[in-house]
N, C-alpha and C positions, 0 to 999 in steps of 0.2 A: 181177626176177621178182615178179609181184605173189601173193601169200598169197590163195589159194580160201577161201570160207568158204560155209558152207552152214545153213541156217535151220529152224529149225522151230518149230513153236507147240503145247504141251499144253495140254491142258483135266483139269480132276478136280475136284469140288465147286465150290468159291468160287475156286481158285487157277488165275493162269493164268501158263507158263514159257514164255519164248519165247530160243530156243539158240542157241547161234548155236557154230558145226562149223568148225575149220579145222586142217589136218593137225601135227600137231605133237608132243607128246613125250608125253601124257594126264597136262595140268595140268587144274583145274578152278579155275573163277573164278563163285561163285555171291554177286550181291548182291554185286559189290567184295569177297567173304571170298574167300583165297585157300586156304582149305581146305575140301572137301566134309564132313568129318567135323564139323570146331566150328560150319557152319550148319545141319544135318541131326540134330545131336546122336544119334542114336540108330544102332547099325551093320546095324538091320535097314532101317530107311527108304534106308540107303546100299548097302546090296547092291538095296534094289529101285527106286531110282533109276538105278543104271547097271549093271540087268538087259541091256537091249539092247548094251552094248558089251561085256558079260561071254558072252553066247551069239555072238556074230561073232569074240571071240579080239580086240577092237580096241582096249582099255585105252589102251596107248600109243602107241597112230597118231595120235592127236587130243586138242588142245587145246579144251577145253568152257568156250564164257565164257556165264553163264546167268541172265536177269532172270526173278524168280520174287514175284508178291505176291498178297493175298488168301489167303485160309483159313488153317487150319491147316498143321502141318507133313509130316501123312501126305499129306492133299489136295496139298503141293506134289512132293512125293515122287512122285504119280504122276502129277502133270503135270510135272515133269522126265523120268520115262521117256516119256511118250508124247510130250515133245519131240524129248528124243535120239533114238528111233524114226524118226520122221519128217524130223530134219537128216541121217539115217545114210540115207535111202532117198534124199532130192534130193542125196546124193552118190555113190549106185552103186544103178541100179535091181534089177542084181541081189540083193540082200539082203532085197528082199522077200518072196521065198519062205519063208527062215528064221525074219524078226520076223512073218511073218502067222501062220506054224505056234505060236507061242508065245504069239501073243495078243497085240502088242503093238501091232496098229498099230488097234486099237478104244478108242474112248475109252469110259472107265468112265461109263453115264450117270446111275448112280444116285446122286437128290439128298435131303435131308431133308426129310423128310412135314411139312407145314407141321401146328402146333397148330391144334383146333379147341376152338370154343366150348362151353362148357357140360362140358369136360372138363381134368383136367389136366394134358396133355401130345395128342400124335398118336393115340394109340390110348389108353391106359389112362384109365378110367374113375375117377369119382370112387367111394368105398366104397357099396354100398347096403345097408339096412337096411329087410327087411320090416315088423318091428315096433318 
């Protein structure tokens, strides 16, 4: 019998994860680590990485193997959820109801305000002095 896997691609700042879904025990394999916690370090970025399998009840129906690079590690955090989102929809269109109502299945578009000249930083200005 051959193993179904199911795919998906997130987007978030600079980081981009692409999932990859096949039914199985809910091991996760992030970057060759075989544990979500020591590549994620942090247990808030790991509850909001696998926000979408914690609202469907589907922990351990599925093995998550998952290449993830660029930016930082919040940026990968939500481009791992809006992966798994996305490999959980191209394996049961019903679930889309549930991850739309939660907000998952939108990619976050907001990026940093590029620095402008003559100032030092995006917005804040340099100090001025009337006299």
């Amino acid at each position: 019998m051959k193993k179904e896997s199911f795919t998906g691609i997130g987007r978030r700042k600079n980081s981009t994860a692409r999932v990859y879904l096949s039914h199985g025990s809910g091991k996760f394999v992030i970057n060759k680590k075989s544990d979500i916690n020591s590549y994620l370090k942090r247990e808030s970025l790991v509850i909001h990485a696998t926000k979408p399998l914690d609202i469907l009840n589907l922990k351990d129906k599925y093995d998550l193997t998952i290449n993830v690079s660029g930016g930082g590690l919040t940026g990968q955090a939500g481009a791992i959820q809006l992966g798994i989102a996305r490999a959980l929809l191209n394996s049961d269109e019903e679930f889309r109801s549930q991850l739309k109502s939660h907000g998952l299945l939108t990619r976050d578009s907001r990026e940093v305000e590029r620095k402008k000249y003559g100032q030092p930083g995006a917005r804040k200005k340099f100090q001025f002095s009337k006299r």
